[in-house]
N, CA, C and O atoms as CSV, one atom per row, in Angstrom:
chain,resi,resn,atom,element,x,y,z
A,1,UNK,N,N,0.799,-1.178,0.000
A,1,UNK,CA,C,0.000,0.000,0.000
A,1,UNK,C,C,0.859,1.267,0.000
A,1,UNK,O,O,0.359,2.294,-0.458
A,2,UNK,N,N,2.328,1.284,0.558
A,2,UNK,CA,C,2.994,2.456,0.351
A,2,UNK,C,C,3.533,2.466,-0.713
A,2,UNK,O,O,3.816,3.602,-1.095
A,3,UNK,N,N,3.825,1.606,-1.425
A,3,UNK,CA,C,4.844,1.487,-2.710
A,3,UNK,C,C,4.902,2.812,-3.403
A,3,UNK,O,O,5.984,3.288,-3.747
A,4,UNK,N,N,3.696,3.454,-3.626
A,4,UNK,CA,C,3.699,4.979,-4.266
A,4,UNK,C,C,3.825,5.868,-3.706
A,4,UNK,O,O,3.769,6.982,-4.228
A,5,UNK,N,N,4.043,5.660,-2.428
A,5,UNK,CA,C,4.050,6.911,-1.485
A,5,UNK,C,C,5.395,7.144,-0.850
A,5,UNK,O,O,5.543,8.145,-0.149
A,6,UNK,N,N,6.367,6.316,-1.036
A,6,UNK,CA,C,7.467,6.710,-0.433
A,6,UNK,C,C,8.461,6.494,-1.633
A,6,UNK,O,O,8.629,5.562,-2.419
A,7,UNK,N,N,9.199,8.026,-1.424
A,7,UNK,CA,C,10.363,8.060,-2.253
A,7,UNK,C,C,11.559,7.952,-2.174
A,7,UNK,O,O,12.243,8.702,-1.477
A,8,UNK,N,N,12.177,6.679,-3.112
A,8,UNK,CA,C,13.329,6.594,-3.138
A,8,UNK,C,C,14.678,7.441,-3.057
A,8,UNK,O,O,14.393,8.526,-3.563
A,9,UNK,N,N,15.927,7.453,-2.684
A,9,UNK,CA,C,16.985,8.051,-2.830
A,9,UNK,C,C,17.704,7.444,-3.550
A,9,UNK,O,O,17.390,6.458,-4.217
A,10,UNK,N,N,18.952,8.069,-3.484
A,10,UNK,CA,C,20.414,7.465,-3.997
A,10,UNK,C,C,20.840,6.464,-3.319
A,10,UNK,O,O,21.167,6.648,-2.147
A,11,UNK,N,N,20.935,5.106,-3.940
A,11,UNK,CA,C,21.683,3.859,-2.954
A,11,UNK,C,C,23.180,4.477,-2.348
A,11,UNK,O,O,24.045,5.066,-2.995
A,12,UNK,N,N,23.177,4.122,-0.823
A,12,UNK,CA,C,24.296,4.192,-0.260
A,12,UNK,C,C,25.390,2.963,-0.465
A,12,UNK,O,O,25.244,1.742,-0.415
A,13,UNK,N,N,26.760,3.955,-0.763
A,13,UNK,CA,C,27.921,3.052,-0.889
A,13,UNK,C,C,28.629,2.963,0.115
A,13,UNK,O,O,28.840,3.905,0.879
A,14,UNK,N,N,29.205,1.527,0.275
A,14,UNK,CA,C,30.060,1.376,1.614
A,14,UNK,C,C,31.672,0.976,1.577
A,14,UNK,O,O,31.783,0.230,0.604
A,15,UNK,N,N,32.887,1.130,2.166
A,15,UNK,CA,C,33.820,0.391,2.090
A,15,UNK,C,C,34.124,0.494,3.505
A,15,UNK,O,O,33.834,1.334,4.357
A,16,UNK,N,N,34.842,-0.680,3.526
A,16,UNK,CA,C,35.339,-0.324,4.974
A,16,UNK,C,C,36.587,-1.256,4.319
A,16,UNK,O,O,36.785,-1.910,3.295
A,17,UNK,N,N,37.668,-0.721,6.192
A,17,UNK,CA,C,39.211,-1.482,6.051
A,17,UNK,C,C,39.647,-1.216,7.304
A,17,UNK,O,O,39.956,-0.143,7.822
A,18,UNK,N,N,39.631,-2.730,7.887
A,18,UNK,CA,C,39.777,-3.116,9.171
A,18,UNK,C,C,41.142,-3.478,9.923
A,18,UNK,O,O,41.750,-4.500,9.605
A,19,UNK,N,N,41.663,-2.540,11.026
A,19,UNK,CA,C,43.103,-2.686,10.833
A,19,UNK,C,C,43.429,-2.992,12.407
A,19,UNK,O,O,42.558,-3.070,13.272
A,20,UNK,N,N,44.943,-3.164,12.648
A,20,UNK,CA,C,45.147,-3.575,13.806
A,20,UNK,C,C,45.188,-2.523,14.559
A,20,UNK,O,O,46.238,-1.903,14.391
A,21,UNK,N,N,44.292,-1.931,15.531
A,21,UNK,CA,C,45.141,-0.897,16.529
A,21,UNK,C,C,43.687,-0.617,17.176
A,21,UNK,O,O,42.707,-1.315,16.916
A,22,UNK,N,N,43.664,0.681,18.203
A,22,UNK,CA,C,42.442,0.532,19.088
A,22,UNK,C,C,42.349,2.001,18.563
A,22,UNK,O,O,43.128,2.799,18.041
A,23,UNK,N,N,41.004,1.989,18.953
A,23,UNK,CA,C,40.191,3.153,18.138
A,23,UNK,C,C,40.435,4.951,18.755
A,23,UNK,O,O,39.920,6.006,18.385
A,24,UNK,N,N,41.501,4.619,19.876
A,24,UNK,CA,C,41.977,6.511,20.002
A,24,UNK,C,C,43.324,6.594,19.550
A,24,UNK,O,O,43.942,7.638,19.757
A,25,UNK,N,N,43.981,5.441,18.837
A,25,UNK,CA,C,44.876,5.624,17.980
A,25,UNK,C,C,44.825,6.395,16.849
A,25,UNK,O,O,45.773,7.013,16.363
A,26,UNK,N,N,43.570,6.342,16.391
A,26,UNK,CA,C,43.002,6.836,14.900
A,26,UNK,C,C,42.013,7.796,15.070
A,26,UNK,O,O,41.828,8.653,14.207
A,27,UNK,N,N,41.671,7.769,15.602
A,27,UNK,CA,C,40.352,9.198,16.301
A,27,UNK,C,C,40.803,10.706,15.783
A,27,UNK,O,O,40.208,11.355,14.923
A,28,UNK,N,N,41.593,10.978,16.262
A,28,UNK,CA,C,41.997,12.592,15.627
A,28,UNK,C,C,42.121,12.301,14.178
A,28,UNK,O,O,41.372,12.883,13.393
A,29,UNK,N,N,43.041,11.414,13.739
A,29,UNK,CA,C,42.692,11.105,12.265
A,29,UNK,C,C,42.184,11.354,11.216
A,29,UNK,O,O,42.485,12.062,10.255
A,30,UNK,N,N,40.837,10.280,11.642
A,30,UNK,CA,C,39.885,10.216,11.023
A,30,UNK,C,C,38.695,11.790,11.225
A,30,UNK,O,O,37.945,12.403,10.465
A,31,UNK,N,N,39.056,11.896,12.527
A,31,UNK,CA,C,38.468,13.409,12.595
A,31,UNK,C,C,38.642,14.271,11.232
A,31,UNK,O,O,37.868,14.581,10.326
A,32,UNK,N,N,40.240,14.559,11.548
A,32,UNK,CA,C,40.259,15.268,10.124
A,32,UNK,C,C,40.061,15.304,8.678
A,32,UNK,O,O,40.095,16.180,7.813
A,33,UNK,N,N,39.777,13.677,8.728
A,33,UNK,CA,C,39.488,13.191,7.044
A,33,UNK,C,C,38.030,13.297,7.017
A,33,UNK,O,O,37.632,13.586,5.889
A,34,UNK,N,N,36.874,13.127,8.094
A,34,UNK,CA,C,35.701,13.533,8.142
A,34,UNK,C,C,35.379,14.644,8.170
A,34,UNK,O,O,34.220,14.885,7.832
A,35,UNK,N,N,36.323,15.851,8.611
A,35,UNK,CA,C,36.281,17.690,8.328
A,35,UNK,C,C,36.475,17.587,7.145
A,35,UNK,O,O,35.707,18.375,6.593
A,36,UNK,N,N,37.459,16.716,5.944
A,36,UNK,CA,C,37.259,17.117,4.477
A,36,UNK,C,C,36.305,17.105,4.035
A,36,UNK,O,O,35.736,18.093,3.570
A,37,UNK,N,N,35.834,15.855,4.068
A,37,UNK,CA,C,34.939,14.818,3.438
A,37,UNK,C,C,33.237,14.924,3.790
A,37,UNK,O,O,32.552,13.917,3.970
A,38,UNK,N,N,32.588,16.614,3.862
A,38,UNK,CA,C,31.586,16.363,4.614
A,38,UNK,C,C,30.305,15.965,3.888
A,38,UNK,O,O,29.201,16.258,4.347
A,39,UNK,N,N,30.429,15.447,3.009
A,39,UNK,CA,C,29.514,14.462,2.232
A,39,UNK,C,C,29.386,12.626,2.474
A,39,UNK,O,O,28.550,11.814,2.079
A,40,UNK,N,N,30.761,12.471,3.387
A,40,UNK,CA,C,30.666,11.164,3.376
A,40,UNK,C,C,30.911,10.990,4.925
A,40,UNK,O,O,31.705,11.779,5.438
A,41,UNK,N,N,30.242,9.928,5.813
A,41,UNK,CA,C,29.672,9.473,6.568
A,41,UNK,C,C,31.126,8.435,6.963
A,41,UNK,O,O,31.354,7.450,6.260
A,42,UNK,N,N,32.001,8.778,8.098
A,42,UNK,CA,C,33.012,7.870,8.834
A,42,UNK,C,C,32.404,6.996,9.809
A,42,UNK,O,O,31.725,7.563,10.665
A,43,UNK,N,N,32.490,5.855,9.860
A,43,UNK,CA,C,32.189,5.274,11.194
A,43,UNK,C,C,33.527,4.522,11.681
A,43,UNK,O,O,34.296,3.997,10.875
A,44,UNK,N,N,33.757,4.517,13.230
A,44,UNK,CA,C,34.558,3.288,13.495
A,44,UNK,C,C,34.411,2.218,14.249
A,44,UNK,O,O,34.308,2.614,15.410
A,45,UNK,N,N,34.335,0.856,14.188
A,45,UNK,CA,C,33.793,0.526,15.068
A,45,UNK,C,C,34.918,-1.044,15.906
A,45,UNK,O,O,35.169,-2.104,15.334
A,46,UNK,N,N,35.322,-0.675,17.206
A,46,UNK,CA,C,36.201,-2.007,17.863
A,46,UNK,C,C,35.598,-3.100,17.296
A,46,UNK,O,O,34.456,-3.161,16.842
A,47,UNK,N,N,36.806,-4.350,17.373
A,47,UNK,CA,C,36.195,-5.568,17.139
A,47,UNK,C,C,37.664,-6.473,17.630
A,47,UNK,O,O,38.831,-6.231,17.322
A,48,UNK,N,N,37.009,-7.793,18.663
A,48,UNK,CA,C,37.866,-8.617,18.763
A,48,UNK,C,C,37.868,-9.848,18.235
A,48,UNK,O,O,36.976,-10.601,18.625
A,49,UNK,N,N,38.710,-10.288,17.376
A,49,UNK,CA,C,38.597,-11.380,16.644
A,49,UNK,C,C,39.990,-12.212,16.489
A,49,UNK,O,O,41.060,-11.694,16.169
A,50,UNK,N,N,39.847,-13.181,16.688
A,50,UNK,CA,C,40.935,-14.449,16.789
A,50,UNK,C,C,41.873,-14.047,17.312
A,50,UNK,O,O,43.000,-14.058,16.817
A,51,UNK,N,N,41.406,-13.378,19.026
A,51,UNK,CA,C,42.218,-12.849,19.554
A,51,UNK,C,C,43.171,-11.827,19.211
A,51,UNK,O,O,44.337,-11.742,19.597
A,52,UNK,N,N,42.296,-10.770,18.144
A,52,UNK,CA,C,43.401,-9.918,18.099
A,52,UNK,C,C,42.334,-7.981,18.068
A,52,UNK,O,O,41.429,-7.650,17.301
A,53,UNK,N,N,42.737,-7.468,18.783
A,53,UNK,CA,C,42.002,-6.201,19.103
A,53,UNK,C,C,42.348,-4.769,17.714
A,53,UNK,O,O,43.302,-4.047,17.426
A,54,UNK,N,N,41.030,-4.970,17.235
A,54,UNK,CA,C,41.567,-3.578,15.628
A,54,UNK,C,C,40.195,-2.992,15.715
A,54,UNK,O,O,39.382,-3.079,16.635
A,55,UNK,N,N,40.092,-2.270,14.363
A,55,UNK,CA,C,38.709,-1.364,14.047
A,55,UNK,C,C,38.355,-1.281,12.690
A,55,UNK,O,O,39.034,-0.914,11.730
A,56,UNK,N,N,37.494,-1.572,12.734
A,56,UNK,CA,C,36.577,-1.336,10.871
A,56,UNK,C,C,36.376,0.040,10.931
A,56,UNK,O,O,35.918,0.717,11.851
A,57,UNK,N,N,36.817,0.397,9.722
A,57,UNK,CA,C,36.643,1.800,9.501
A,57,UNK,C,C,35.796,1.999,8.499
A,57,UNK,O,O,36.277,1.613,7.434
A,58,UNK,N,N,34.159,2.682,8.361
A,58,UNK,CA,C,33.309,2.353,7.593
A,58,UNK,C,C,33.161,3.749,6.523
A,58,UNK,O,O,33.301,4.863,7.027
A,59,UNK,N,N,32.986,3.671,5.623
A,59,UNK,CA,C,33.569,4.669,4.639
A,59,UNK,C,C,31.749,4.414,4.047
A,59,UNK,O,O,31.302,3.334,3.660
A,60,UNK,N,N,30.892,5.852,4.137
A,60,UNK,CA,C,29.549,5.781,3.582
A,60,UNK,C,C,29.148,6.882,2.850
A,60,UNK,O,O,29.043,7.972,3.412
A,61,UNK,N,N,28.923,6.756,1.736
A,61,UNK,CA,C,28.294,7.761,0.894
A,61,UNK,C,C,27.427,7.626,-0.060
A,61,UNK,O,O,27.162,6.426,0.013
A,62,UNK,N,N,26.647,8.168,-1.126
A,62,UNK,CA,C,26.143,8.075,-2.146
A,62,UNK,C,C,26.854,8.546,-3.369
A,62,UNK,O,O,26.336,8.820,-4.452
A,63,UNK,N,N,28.275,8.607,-3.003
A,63,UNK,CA,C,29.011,9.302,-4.194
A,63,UNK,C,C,30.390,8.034,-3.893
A,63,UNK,O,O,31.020,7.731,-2.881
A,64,UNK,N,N,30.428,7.499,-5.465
A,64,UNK,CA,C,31.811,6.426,-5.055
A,64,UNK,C,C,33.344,7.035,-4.919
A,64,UNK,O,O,34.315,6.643,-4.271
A,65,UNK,N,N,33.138,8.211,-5.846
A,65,UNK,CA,C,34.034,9.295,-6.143
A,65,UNK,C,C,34.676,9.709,-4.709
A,65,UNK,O,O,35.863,9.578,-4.408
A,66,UNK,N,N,33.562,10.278,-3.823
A,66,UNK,CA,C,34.079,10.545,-2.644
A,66,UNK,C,C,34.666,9.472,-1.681
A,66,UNK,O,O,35.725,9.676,-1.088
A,67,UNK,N,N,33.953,8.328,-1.543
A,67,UNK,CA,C,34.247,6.657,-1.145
A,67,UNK,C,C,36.460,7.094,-1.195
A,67,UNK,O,O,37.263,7.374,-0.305
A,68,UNK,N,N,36.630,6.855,-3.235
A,68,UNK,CA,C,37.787,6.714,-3.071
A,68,UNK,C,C,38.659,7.566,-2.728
A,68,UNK,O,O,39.794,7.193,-2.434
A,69,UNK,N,N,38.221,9.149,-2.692
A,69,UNK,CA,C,39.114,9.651,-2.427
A,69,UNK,C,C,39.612,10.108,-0.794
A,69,UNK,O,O,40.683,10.619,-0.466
A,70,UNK,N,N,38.125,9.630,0.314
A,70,UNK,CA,C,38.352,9.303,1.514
A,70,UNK,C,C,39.163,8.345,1.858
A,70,UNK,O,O,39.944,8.550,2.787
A,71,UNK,N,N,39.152,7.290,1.289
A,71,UNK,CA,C,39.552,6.212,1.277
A,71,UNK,C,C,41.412,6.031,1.201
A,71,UNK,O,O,42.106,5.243,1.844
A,72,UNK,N,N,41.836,7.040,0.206
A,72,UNK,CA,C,42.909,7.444,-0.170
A,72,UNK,C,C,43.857,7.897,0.994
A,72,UNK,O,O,45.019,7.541,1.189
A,73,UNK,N,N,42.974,8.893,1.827
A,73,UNK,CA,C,42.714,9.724,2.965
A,73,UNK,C,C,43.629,8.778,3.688
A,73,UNK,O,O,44.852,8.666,3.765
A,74,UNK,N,N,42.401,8.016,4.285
A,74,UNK,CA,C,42.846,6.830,4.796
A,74,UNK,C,C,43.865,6.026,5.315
A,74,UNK,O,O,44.457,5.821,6.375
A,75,UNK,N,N,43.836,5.663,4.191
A,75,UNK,CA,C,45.247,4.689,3.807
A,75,UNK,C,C,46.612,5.307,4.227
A,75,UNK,O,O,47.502,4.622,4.729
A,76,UNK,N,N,46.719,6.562,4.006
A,76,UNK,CA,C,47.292,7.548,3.540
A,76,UNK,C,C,48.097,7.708,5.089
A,76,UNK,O,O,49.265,7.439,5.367
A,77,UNK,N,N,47.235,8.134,5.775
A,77,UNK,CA,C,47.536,8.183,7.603
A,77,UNK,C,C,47.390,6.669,7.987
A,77,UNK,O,O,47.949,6.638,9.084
A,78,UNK,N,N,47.161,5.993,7.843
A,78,UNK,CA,C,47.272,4.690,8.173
A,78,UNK,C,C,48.619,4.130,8.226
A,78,UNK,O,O,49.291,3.808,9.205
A,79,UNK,N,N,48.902,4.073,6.871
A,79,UNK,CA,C,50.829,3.869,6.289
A,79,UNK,C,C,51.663,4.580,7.268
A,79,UNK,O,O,52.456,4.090,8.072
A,80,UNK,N,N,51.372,5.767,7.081
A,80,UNK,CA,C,52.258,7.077,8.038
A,80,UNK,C,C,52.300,6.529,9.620
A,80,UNK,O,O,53.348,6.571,10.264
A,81,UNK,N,N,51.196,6.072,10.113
A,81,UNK,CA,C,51.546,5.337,11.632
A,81,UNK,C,C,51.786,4.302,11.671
A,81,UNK,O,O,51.974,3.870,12.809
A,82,UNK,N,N,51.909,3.402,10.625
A,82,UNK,CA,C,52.399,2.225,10.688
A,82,UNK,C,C,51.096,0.792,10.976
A,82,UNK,O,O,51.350,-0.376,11.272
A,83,UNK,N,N,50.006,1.305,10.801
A,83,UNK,CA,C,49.268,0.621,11.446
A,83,UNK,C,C,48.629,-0.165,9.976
A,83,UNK,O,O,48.171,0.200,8.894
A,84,UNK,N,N,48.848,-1.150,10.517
A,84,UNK,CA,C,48.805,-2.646,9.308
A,84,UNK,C,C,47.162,-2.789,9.770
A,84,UNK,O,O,46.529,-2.921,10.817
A,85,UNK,N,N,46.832,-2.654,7.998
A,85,UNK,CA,C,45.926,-3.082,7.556
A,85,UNK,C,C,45.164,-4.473,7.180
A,85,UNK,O,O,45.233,-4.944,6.045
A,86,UNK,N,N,44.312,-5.185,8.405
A,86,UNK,CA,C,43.972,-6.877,8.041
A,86,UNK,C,C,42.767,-6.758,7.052
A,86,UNK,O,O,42.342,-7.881,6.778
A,87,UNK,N,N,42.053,-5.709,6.404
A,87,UNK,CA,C,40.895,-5.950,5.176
A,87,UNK,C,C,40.871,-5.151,4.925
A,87,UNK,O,O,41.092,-4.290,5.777
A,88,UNK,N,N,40.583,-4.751,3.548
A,88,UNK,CA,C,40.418,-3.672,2.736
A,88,UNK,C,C,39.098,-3.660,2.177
A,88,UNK,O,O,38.760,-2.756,1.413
């Protein structure tokens, strides 16, 4: 019965890249790559897995354009602290 009544948007795009380290390692960081980027949506979120303590870093937008060039961001300060990347 709503099918005509509610309107669609732009599908949201996601990446994330989940790395070893705890999440106030990267906090100011990502702060600043989310002051560029204010079209695209940062999340971070802890996770412990096979005994080992890191963070998914969730990269959200409706623009892929912005995706990669946050993403770039990213990586970018990631390398620079040394902090090894387990998924991309």
């Amino acid at each position: 019965g709503l099918k005509n009544k509610i309107a669609g948007g732009k599908k949201i795009l996601s990446q994330t890249i989940s790395v070893e380290t705890v999440e106030s390692e990267i906090a100011n960081s990502l702060e600043d790559v989310q002051n560029q980027f204010k079209n695209v949506e940062i999340g971070s979120y802890p996770f412990f897995r096979l005994g080992k303590i890191g963070v998914s870093i969730v990269i959200r937008s409706t623009e892929k354009n912005q995706i990669d060039d946050c993403y770039k961001q990213i990586v970018s300060f990631l390398k620079n602290k040394k902090i090894k990347i387990v998924e991309k």
